[in-house]
N, C-alpha and C positions, 0 to 999 in steps of 0.2 A: 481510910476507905471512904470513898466522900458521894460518889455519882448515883445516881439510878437508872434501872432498867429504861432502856430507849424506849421511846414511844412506839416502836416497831414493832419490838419484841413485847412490849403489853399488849398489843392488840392481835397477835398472834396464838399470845400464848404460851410461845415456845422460850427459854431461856437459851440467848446465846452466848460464846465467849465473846464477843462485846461487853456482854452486861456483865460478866464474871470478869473482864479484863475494868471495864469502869468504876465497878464496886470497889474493886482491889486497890485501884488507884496507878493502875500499871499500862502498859499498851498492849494492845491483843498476841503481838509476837512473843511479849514475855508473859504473858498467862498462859500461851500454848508451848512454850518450854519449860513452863513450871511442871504444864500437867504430863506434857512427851516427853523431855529431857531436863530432869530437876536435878539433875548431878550440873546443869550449864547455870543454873540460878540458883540466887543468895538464898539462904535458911531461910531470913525476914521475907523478902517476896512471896516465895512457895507458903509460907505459914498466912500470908495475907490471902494469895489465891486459893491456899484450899479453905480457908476462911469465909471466902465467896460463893463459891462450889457448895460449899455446907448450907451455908443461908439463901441461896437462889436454887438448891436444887438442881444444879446442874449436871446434865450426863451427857459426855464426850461422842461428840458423833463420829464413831467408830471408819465410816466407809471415808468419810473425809479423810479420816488422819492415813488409813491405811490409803488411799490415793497420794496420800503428800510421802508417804514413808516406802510404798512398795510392799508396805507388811502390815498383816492386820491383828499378829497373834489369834488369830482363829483357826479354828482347826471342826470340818469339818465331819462329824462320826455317825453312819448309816449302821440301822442293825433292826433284826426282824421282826426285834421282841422287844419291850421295857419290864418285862412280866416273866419272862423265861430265865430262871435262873444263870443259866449258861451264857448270858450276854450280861447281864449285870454284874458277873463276874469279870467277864469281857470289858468292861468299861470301868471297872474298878482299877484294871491292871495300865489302860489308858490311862487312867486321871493319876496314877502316882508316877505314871514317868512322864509324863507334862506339865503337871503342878508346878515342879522347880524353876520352869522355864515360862512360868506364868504364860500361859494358853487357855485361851476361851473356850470349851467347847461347845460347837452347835449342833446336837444330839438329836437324829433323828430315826422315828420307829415305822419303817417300812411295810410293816404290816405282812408280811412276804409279800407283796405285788409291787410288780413291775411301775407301772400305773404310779402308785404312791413314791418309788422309789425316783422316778424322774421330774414328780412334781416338788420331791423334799430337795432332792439336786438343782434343780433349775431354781429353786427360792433359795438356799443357802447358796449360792454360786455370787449373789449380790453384795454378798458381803465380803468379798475378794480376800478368800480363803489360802491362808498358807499353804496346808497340806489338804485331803483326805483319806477317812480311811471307812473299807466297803468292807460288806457281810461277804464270803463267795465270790466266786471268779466269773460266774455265767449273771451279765444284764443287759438290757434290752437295746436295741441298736440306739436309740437316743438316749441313752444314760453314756454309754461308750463315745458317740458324739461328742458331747458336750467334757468327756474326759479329758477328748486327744487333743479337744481347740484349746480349752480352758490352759493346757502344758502347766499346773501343778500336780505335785508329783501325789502320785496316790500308793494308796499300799493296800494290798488284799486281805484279809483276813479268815481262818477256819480253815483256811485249805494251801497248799502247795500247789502255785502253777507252772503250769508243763514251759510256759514263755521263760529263757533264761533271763529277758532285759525285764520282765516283770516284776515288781517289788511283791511279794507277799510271803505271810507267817501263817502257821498252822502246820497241818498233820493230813494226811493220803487219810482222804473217808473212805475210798475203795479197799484200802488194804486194813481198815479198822474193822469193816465189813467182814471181809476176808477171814482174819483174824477169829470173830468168834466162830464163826461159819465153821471151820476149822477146827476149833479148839471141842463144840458138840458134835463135831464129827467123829473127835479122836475120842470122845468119852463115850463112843459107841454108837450115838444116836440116828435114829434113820429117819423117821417121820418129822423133820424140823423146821416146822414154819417160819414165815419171814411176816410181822404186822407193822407197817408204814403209815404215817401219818402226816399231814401238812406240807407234804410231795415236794418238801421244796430240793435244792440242789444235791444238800449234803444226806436228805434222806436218799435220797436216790443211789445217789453212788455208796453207801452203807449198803444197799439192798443189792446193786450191781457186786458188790464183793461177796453177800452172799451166794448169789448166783453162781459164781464164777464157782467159788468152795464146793457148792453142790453139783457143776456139772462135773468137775474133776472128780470127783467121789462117786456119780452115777446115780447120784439121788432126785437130781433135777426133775422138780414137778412144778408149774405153776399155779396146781388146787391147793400148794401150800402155803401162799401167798396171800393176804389180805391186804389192801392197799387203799386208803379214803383222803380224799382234802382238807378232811374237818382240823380243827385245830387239836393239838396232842393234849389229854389230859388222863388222870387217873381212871377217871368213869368211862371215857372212849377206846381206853385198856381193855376193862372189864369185858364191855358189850361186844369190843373185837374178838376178845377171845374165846365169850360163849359162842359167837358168829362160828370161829371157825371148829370149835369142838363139833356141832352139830353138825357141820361138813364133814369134819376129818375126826371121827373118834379114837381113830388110833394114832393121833398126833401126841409122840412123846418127847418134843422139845419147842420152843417159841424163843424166836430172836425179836426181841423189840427195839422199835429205831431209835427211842429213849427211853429213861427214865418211869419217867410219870407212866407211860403204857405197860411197862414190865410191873411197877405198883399194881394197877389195875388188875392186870393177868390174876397176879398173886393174890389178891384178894377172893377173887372170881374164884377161884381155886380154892381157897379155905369156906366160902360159902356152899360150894359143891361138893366138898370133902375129898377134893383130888388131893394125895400129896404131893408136895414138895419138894425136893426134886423125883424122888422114887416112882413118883407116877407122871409129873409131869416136870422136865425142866426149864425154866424160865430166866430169859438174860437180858441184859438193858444197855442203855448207852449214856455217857456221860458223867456215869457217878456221882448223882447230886447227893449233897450230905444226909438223904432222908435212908440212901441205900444200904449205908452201911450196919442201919438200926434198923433195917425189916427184918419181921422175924416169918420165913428164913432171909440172913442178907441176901441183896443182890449182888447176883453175879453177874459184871456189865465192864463198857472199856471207858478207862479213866482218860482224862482228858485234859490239857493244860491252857485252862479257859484264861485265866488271872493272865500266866505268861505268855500268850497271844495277843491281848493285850496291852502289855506293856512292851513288848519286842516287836509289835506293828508300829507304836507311838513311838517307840526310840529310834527304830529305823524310818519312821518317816522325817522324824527331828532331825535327822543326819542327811535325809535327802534336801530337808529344805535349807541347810547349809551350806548346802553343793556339796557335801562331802561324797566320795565314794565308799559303798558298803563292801567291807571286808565279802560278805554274801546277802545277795538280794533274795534269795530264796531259802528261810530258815524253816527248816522242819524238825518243829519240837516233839515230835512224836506221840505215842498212846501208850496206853499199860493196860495190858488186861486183868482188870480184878475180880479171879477167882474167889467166889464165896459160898455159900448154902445153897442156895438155888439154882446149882446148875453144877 
């Protein structure tokens, strides 16, 4: 390896495959077949050039190659939360069925708005993205834009859409809704609130199942309803559900749109000395591992976060191969997990 860095690239700054192809001792064609296709070049070359790469510090300018190749190994991934357990499960089940296939992810936290969601799309979009994969089937007319012109393939995720040419994985939130709505209906219950948080798509359509349960059954009241933007947490449980006792004293059941707010309920409950279930029943959504260790457990609907996940990531791998999907519309369903609390 004999040359040095060009005069250009010192006073730039920037290391380019010139200077990794010069050090080497090779011509830039075969430093960039070392680094894009090392099964085409000799062991001794590739060990010279990543030798170069090592000592200059070099890192491969990704849009180029994916311009000269068509493919960028990227794979862009939108979700609402980094912080919510239910999406980090979400992206766990991503990264193990893409790993194999060495895939970049470019992971981005939409915050739920709109807003963020088209300004993470419109910046990932420059890195001419294999696949992507979105939170929900409902986004904003320039997110959708930019979907149809872009023509890679995308795949939805959390929910099953009504489109049959639409790719996506998940589970009917209307009928998971449904579902408990139902199930405190059949345990007798008459006064059964419904407490909603962070309004985004998939709460909605949880609370539209319950609805629907309650008008079939005759119990339909909207004083049972508590419904806020705030973000979902244990402590905005609590205050929701003193909120709504002191509206509704004879409320003896609460559907919570997750987790963390059915926590909350429950707490709020054991400081007021309401019991559990016998006074007041309380149910949750998602079944995150804290559930099954409250005392009393909760009872909420299980959910197949991981394999949503990994069956959005596999089916988009199969779209970017042109393959056709045996079903573009996988619905991995829910479990209701009856426990203590309800």
């Amino acid at each position: 390896m004999s040359k040095s860095p060009s005069a250009k690239s010192r006073a730039s700054g920037k290391v380019t495959l010139t200077d990794v192809a010069n050090l080497a001792g090779v011509a830039p064609m075969t430093a960039s077949r070392a680094i894009n296709q090392p099964d085409l070049v000799s062991s001794i070359l590739r060990q010279r050039v990543e030798e170069a790469i090592q000592q200059l510090g070099y890192v491969p300018n990704r849009a180029a190659r994916a311009l000269a190749s068509a493919h960028s190994n990227v794979i862009v991934v939108l979700v609402p939360s980094l912080s919510n357990a239910v999406f980090t499960d979400v992206l766990a089940g991503i990264q193990s069925a893409l790993d194999p296939a060495n895939y970049q992810l470019l992971i981005g936290n939409t915050r739920y708005s709109d807003a963020e969601e088209e300004k993470l799309l419109a910046t990932y979009m420059q890195s001419n993205p294999d696949g992507i994969l979105l939170s929900g089937l409902n986004h904003s007319a320039r997110v959708n834009q930019m979907l149809a012109t872009s023509r890679v393939p995308v795949v939805s995720m959390m929910d099953v859409s009504p489109d049959p040419e639409a790719l996506s994985v998940g589970f009917s939130q209307f009928d998971a809704g449904h579902t408990m709505a139902r199930y405190l209906i059949d345990k007798g219950h008459k006064r059964i609130g419904f407490m909603g948080a962070q309004l985004d798509e998939r709460t909605l359509k949880r609370c539209d199942g319950y609805r629907k349960a309650m008008e079939e059954a005759g119990l339909a009241d909207t004083q049972l309803e508590v419904m806020v933007p705030d973000p979902s947490t244990i402590a905005l449980g609590a205050e929701l559900l003193g909120r709504m006792l002191s509206r509704i004293p004879d409320l003896d059941a609460i559907f919570c749109c997750n987790d963390d707010l059915a926590h909350g309920a429950i707490y709020q409950c054991q400081r007021r000395g309401i019991s559990v279930p016998d006074q007041l029943a309380v149910c949750g959504f998602n079944d995150l591992p804290a559930s099954a260790w409250m005392k009393p457990s909760v009872t909420t609907i299980g959910t197949p976060r991981y394999q949503i996940g990994f069956q959005a990531a596999t089916l988009l791998h199969a779209a970017i191969r042109g393959e056709t999907p045996a079903a573009g519309r996988i619905d991995l369903g829910f479990t209701l997990m009856a426990r203590e609390s309800a």
